[in-house]
N, C-alpha and C positions, 0 to 999 in steps of 0.2 A: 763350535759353530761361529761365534762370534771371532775369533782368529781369522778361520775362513773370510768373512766378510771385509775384515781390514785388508787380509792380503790380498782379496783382491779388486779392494779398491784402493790400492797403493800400488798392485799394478794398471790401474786405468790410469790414476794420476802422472804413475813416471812417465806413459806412453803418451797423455794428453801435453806433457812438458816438452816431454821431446819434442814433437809435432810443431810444438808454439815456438821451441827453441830452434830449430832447424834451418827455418829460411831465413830467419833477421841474421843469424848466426853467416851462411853463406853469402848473405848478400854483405854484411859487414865485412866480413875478408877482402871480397871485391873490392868495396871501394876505397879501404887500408893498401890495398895491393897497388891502386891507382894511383891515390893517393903519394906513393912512396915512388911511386915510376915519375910521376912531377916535379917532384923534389931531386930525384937524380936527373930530370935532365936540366932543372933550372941549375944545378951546382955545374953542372957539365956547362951549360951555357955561359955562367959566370954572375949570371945575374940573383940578386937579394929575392930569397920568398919571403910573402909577408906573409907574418904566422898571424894574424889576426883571421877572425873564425869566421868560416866562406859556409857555402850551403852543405858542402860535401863534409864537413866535419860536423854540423849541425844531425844531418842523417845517420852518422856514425854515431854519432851519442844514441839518439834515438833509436838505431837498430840494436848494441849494445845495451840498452836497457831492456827491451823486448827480448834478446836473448837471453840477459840474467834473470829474467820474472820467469820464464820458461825455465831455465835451469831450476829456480828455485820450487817451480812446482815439482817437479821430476826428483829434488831431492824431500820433497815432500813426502810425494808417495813413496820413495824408498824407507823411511824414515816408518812411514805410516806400515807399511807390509814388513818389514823388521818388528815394530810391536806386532803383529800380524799371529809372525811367527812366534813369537815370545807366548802370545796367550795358546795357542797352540796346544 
């Protein structure tokens, strides 16, 4: 019985990770994706980019965190429904 209950609250957790991880995750690519279309056209241009840290990099941390707290719960509950299965 108590197996049960872990597995499946390891699967609520992986699912609630996912969920948290998902859009920071999409929206960080985005603006990595942007990010790097700037940079090639400032090199194309000829002109120096200043690597000093603009808003768009500031958001990228911050979405990148919010991704990894989300992964980290998601390996949580796997973690958690693995013991799950163990007491089984």
């Amino acid at each position: 019985m108590v197996g049960i209950v872990f597995m499946a609250a390891g699967v609520v957790l992986v699912a609630l990770g996912y969920s948290r991880a998902r859009g920071p995750w999409a929206r960080y690519q985005e603006l990595k994706a942007q990010d790097q279309n700037v940079a090639r056209y400032e090199a194309w241009r000829g002109g120096t980019r200043n690597d000093g840290q603009t808003g768009a990099s500031v958001a990228m941390a911050v979405l990148r965190r919010q991704a990894q707290s989300g992964a980290a719960i998601a390996v949580a509950g796997l973690v958690v429904a693995i013991v799950g299965f163990a007491l089984r």
